[in-house]
Backbone as a chain_set.jsonl record, in Angstrom:
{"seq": "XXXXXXXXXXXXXXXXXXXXXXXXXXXXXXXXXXXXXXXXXXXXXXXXXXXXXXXXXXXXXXXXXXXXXXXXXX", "coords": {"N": [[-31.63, 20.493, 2.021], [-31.455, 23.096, -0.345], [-32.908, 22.955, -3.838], [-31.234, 24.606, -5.991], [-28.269, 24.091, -4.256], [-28.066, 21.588, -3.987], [-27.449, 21.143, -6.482], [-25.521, 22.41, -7.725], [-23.261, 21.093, -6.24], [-24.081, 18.259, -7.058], [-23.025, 19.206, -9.425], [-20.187, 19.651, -9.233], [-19.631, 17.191, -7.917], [-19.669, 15.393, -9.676], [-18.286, 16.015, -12.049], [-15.647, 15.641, -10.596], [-15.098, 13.611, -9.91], [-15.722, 11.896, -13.058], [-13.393, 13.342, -14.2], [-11.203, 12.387, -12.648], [-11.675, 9.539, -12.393], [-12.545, 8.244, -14.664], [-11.355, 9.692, -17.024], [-8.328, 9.856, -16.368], [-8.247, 6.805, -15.933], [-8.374, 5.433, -18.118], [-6.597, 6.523, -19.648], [-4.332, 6.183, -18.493], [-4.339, 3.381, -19.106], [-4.311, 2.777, -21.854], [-3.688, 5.184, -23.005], [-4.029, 8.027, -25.357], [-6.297, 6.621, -28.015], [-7.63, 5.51, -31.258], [-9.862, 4.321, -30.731], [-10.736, 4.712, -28.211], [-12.723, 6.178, -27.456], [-14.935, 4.166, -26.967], [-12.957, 2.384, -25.495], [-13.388, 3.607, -23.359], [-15.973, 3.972, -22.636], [-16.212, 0.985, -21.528], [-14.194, 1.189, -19.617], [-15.365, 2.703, -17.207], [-17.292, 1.696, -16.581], [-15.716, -0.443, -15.004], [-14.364, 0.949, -13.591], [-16.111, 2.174, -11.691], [-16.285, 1.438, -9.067], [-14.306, 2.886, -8.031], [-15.113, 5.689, -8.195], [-17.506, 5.636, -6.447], [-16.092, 5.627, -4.706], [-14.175, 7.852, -4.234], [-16.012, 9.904, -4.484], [-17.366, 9.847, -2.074], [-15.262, 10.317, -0.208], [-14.617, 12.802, -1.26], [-16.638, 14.42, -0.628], [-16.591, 16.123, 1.791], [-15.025, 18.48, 1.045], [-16.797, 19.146, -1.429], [-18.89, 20.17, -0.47], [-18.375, 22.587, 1.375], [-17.046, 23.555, -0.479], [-19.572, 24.09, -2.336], [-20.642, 25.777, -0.21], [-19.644, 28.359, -0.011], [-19.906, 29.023, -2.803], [-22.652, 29.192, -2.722], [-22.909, 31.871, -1.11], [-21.637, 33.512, -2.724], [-23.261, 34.375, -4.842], [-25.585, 33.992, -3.406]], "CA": [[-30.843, 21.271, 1.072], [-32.783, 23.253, -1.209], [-32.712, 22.621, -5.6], [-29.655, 25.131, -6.215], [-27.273, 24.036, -3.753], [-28.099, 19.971, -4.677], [-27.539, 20.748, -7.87], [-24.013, 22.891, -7.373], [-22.701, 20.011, -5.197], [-24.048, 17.088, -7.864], [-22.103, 19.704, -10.723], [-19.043, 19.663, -8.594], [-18.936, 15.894, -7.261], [-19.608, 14.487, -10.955], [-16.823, 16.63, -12.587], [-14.146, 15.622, -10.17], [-15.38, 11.827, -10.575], [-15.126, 11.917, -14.144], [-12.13, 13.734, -14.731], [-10.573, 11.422, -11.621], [-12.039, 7.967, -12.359], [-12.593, 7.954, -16.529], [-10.271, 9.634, -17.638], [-7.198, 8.904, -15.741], [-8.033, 5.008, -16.203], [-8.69, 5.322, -19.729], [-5.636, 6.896, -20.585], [-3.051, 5.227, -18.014], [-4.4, 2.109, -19.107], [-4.514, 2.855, -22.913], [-3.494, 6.497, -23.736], [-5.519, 8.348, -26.294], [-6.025, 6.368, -29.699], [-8.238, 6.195, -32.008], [-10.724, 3.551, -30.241], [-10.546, 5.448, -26.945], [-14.669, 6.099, -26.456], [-15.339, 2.617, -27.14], [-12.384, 1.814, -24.179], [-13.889, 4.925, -22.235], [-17.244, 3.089, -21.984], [-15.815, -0.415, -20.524], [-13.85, 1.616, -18.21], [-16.241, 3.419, -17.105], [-18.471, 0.373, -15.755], [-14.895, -1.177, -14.378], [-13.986, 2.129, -12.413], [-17.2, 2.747, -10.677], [-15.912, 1.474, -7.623], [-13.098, 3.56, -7.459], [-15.677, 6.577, -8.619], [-17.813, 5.694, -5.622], [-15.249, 6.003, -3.06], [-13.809, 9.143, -4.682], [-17.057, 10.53, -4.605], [-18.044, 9.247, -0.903], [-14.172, 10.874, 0.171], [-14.371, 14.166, -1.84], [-18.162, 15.109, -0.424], [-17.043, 17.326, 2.257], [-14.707, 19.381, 0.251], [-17.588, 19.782, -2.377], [-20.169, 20.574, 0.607], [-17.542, 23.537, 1.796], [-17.32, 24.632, -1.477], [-20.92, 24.794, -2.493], [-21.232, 26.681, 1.053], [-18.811, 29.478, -0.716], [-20.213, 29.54, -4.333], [-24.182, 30.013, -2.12], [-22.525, 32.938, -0.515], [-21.206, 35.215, -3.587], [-24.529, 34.569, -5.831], [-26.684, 34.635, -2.761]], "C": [[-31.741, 21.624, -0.115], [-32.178, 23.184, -2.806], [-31.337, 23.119, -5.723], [-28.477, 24.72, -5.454], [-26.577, 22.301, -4.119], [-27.659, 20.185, -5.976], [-25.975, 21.506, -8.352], [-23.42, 21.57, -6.622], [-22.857, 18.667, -6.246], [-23.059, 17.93, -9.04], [-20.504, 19.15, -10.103], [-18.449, 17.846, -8.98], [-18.753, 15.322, -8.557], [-17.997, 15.264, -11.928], [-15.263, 16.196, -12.112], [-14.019, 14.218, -10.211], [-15.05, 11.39, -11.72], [-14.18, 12.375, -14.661], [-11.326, 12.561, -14.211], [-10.324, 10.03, -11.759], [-12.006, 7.6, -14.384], [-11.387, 8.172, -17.538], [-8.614, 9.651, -17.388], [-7.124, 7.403, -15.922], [-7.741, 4.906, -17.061], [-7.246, 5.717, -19.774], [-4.282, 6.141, -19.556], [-3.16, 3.885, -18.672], [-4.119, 2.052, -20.759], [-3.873, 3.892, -24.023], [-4.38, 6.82, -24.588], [-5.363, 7.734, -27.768], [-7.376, 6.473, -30.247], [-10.003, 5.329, -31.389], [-10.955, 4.03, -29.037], [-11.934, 5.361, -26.331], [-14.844, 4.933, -26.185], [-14.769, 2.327, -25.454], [-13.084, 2.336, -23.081], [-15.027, 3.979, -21.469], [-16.874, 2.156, -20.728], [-15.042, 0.041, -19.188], [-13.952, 2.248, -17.133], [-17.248, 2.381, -16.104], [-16.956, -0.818, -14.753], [-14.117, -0.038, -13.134], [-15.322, 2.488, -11.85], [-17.202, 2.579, -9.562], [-15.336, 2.578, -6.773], [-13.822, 5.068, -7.19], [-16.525, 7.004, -6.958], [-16.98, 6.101, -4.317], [-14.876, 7.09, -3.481], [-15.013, 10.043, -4.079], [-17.598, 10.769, -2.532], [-16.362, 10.189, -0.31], [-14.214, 12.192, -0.108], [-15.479, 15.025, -1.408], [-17.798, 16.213, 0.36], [-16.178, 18.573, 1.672], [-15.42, 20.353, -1.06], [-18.523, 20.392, -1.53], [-19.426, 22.226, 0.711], [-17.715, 24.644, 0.352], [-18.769, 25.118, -2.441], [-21.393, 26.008, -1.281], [-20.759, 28.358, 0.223], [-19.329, 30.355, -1.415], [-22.071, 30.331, -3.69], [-23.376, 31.269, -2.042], [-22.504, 34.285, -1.425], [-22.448, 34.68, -4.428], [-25.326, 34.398, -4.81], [-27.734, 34.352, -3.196]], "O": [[-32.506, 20.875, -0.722], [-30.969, 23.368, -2.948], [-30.365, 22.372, -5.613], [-27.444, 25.02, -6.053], [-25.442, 21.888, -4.361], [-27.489, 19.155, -6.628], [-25.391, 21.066, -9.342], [-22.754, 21.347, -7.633], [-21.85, 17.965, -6.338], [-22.256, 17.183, -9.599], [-19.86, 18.263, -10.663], [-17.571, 17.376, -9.703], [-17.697, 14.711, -8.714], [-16.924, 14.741, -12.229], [-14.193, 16.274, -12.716], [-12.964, 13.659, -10.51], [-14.166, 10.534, -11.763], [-13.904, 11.887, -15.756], [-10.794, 11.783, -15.003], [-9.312, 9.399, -11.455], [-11.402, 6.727, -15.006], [-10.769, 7.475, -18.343], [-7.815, 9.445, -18.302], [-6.043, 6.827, -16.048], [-6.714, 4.249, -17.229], [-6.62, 4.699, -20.067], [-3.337, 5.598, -20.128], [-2.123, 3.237, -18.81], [-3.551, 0.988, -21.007], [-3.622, 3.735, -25.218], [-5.417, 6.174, -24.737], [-4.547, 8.163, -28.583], [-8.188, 7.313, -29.858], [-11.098, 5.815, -31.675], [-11.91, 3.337, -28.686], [-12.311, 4.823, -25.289], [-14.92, 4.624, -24.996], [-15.491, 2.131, -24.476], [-13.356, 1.715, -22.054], [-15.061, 3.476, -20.345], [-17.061, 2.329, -19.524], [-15.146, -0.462, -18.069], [-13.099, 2.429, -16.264], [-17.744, 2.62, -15.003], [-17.255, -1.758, -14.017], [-13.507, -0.316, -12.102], [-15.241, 3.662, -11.491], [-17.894, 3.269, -8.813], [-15.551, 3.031, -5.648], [-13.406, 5.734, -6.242], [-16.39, 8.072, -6.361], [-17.261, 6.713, -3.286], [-15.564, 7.835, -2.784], [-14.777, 10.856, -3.186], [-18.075, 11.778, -2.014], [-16.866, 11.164, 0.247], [-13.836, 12.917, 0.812], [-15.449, 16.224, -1.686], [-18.316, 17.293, 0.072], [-16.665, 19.69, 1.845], [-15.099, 21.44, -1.541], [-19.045, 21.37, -2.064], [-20.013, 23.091, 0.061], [-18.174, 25.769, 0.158], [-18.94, 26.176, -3.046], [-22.249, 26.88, -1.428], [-21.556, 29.267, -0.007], [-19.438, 31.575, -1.29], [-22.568, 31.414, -4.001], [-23.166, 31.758, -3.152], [-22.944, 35.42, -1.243], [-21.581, 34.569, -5.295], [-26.4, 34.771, -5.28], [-28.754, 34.847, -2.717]]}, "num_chains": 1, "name": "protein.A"}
């Protein structure tokens, strides 16, 4: 897989990880206050499991859609 398509596919998978895994924990577990980054961090190193499997589950939907985004910028 050549630079641009690795690098569409790492944009993708990390975006849907961190929206998915950080901030969903963070805020079910806490909601937003005023200490929130601070929590963000710790939950952040306590969801990486969940991040990994997300990530390891969501690959071929990001593969498909990097195939797409190649296509119309060519």
């Amino acid at each position: 897989m050549d630079a641009k398509p690795r690098f569409i596919l790492a944009a993708l998978m990390s975006a849907m990880m961190v929206l998915m895994v950080t901030l969903l924990v963070t805020y079910l577990n806490l909601g937003f206050r005023s200490d929130f980054l601070v929590q963000w961090v710790k939950a952040y190193f306590i969801a990486w499991p969940i991040a990994a499997t997300t990530g390891f589950l969501v690959m071929p939907m990001a593969r498909r859609a990097t195939d797409k985004i190649m296509k119309l910028v060519g």
